[in-house]
Each structure stands twice: as C-alpha cells, then as structure tokens.
C-alpha positions as CSV (number, residue, x, y, z in Angstrom):
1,X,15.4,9.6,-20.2
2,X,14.1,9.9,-16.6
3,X,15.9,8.5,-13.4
4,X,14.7,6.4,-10.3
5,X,16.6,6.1,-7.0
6,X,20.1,8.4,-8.4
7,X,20.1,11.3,-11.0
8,X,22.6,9.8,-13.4
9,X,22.9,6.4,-15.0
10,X,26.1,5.3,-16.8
11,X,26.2,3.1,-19.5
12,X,29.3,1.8,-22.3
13,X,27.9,1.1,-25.5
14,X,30.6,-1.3,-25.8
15,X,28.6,-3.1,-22.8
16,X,25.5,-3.1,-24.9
17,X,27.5,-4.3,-27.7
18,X,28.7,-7.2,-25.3
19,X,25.3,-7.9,-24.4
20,X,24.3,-7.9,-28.1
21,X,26.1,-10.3,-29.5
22,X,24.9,-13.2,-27.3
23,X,21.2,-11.8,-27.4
24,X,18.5,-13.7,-30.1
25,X,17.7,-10.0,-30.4
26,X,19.9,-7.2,-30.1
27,X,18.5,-4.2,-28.0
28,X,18.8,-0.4,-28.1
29,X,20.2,1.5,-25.4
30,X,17.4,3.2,-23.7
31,X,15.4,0.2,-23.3
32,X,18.3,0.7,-20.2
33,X,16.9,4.3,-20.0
34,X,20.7,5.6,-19.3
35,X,21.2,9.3,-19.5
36,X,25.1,9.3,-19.8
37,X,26.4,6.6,-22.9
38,X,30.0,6.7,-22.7
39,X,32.0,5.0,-25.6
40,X,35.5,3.8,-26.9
41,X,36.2,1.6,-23.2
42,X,35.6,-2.4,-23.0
43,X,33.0,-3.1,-21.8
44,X,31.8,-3.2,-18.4
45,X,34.8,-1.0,-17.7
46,X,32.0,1.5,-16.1
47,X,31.7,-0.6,-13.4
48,X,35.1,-0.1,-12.2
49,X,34.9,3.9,-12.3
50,X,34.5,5.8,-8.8
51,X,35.4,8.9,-10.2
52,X,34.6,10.5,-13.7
53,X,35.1,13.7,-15.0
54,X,33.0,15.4,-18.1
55,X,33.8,19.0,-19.3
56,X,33.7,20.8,-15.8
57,X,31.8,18.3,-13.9
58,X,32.8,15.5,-11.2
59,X,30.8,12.1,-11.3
60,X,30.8,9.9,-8.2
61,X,30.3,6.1,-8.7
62,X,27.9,5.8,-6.0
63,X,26.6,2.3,-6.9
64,X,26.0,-0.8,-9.8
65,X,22.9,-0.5,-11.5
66,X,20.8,-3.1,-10.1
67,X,17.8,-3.7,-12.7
68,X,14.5,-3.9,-11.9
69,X,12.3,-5.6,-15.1
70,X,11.4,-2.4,-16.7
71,X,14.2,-3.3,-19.8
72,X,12.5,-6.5,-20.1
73,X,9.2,-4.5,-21.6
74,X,9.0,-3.6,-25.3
75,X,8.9,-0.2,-25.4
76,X,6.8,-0.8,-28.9
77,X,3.8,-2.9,-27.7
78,X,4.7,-3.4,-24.2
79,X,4.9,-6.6,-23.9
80,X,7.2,-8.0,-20.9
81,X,9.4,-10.9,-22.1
82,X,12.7,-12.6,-21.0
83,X,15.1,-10.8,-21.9
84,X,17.9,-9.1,-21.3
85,X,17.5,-10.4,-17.6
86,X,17.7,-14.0,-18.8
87,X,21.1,-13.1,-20.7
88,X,22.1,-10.6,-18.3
89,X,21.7,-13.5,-15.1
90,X,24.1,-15.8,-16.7
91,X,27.3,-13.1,-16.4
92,X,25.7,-10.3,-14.4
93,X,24.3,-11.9,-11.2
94,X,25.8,-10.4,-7.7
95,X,26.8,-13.8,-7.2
96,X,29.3,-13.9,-9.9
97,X,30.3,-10.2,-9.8
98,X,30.8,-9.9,-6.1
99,X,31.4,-13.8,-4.5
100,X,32.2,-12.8,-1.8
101,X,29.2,-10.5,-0.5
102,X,25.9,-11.2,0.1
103,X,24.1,-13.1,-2.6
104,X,20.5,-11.3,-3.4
105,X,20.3,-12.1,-6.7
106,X,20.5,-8.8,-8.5
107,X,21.6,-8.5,-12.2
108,X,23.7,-5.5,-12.8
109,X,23.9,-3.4,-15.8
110,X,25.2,0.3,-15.8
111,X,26.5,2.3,-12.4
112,X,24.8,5.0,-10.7
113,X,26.2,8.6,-10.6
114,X,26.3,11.6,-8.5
115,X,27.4,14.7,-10.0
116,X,29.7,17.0,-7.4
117,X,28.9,20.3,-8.3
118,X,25.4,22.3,-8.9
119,X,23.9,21.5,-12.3
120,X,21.6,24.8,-12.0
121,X,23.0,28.2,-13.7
122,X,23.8,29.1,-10.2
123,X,26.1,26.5,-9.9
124,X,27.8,27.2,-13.3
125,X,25.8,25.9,-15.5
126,X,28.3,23.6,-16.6
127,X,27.1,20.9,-19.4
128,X,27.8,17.3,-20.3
129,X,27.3,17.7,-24.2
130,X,27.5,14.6,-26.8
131,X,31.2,13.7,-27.9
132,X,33.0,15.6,-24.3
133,X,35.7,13.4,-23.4
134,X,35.8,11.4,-20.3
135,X,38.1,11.0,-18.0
136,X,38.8,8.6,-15.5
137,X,40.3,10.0,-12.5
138,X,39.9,6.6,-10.3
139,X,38.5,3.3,-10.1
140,X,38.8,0.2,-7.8
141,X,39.9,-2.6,-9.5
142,X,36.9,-5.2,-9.7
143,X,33.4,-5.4,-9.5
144,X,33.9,-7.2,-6.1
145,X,35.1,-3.7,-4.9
146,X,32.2,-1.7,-6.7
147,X,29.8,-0.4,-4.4
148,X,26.4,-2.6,-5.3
C-alpha cells in the first residue's frame, strides 16, 4: 500500500463491513489503499481516535480521510464507476459528519496518522505487526470534533 498527503491511513474493517452491506457490490479493503486495518471496534469508531498506540508506537489522529476517486477505479480493468463515493455521499459527506463547519463536499472514509517516534532502526525499530493490539489512549467524542 503507498500513501499520499500523510504516511499512515487507518481503516476498521467493521467500517468496510458497514459499507458493504448497503453496497450492490461489496468491496475489498485496499481498493481504500489503507496501510493500518484495525478490527473488533464499530465501525467508524476510527474516526473518533486522536491518539492510538500499537506495540511501542504512538499514532496521532491528524485528520479524516477525505477521498479522492481513486476507490472508485477497478483495480481489475480499471474502469472508474460510481461507487463507493455514491454510497459513501449519502452517510459520509462533511455536511452530515460535521454540520456545523464548512460544507466542501468531501466524503470521508478512514483517518490519517502520524506516528510519534522514528520508524527507522535508529529510532528503535519498533514494528506494527498483524494481530498487535490497539489501544486507544484518547478520542474526542464526534466526528464534528475530528480534525477534517
């Protein structure tokens, strides 16, 4: 998985399970090219997290994902479609997440991370392996709080 504008994107798989049931056609994670899947949390309870920690490492919610149209491409013929924007518009939009800021029209799915500490060996070398548990050290307590 690769990242854009912040090195770590968070997402539940209990949000793409959300998402899921009310698609025509269920989609696979990385068509949301996340590089941390967290599990066993409702969904879009990512959202709320500020502050994570994984093994030895501090995450910093720094903002909601805002998407850009790259998950609405096929990743098997490349073909751009609807979807998940279209779904993802009817419960994701800034407007109905945040009512009370300024209305841009973004659909949110996922948060952006920071990590605290130096990934490098000279830093630690501290890892963020499949299965570590994670814990929740704070979070604000709605999306209209959620840096976006």
């Amino acid at each position: 998985m690769f990242s854009d504008g912040y090195p770590f994107l968070m997402v539940s798989q209990g949000s793409l399970d959300a998402l899921n049931e009310i698609l025509k056609e269920p989609l696979l994670i990385n068509r949301f090219r996340p590089n941390i899947v967290v599990d066993g949390c409702n969904p879009f309870s990512e959202d709320l997290w500020k502050v994570i920690k994984i093994n030895k490492l501090t995450f910093h919610g720094v903002k909601l994902c805002a998407r850009c149209k790259v998950p609405t491409i096929n990743q098997e013929n490349a073909i751009a479609g609807p979807e998940p924007t279209e779904t993802l518009m009817k419960f994701r939009l800034d407007g109905i997440l945040r009512p009370n800021c300024k209305k841009q029209g973004k659909v949110f799915f996922g948060q952006n991370l920071v990590c605290k500490e130096s990934l490098s060996a000279a830093g630690g070398g501290a890892l963020v392996k499949v299965g570590d548990p994670v814990y929740v050290l704070q979070e604000v307590s709605s999306c209209a709080e959620a840096p976006a």
